[in-house]
C-alpha positions in Angstrom: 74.9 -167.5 -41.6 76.3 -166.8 -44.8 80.2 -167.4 -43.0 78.8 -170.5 -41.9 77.6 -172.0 -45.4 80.6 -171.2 -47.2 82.7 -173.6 -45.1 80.7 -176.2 -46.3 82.4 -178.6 -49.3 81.5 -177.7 -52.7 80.2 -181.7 -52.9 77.7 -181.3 -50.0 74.4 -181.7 -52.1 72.4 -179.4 -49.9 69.7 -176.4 -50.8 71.5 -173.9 -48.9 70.2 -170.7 -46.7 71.0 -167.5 -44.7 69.3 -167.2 -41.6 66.4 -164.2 -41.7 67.6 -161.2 -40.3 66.3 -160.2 -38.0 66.5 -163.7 -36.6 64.1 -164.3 -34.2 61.5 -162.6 -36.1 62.6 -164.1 -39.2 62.3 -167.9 -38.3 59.2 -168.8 -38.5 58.2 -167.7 -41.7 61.7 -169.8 -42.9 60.7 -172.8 -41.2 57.1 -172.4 -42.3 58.6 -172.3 -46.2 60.7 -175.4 -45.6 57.9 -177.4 -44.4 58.9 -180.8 -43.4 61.9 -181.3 -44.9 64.9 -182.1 -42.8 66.9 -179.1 -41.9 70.3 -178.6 -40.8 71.3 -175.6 -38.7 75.1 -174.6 -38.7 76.2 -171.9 -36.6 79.3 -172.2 -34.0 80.4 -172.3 -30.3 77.6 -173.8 -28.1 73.8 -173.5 -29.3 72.7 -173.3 -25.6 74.4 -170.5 -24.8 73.1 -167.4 -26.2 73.0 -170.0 -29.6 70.8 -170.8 -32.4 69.7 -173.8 -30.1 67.8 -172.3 -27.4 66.1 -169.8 -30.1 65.1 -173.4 -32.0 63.7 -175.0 -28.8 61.7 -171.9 -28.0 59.8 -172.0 -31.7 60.2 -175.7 -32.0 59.9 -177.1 -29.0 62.6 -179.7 -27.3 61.0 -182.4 -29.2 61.1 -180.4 -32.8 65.6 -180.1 -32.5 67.0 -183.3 -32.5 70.9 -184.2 -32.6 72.7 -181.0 -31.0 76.5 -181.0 -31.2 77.6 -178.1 -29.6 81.4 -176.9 -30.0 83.5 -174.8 -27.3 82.1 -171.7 -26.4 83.7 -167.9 -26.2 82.7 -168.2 -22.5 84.6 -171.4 -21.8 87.3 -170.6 -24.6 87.6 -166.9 -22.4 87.8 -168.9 -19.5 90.4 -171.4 -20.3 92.7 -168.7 -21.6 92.6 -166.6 -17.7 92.4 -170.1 -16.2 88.9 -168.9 -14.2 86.5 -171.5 -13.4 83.1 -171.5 -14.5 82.2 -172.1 -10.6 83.6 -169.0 -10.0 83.1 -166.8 -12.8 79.8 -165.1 -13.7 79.4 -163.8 -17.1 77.1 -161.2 -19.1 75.7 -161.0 -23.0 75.0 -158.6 -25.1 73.7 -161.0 -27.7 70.5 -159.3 -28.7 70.4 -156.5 -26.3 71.4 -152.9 -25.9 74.4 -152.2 -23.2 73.2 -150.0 -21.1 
């Protein structure tokens, strides 16, 4: 995302893109136009969890996303802040759905 990029040094000496929104839909027609070249995804807290990651795997494949370094999630930063464990907690997201 555009928040993403713009944390990114001025020196980087990347081509630089927003992801499609919407996302999902949006993908693979980007990753069709960028061909083989080597792409980096930035986005933050952990890919895996209702992240850029698992969306990647499901177009891509496990073999097609290589070197994943996730950072802290808001589940485990939400966690860590009421002291709850994540044996003991369950959790629900509205990433990408309607509430009700």
């Amino acid at each position: 995302g555009a928040r993403h990029l713009e944390l990114l040094p001025e020196d980087v000496a990347a081509e630089r893109r927003e992801w499609p929104s919407p996302l999902r839909e949006g993908l693979p027609a980007l990753l069709s136009e960028l061909g083989d070249r080597e792409v980096v995804a930035l986005a933050s807290g952990d890919p895996f969890v209702s992240g850029i990651g698992s969306t990647l795997v499901d177009l891509l494949g496990p073999e097609g996303v290589h070197d994943v370094i996730p950072a802290v999630s808001s589940i485990a930063l939400a966690r860590a802040a009421m002291r709850w464990s994540a044996e003991h907690t369950t959790w629900v997201s509205l990433v990408g759905r309607h509430a009700h």
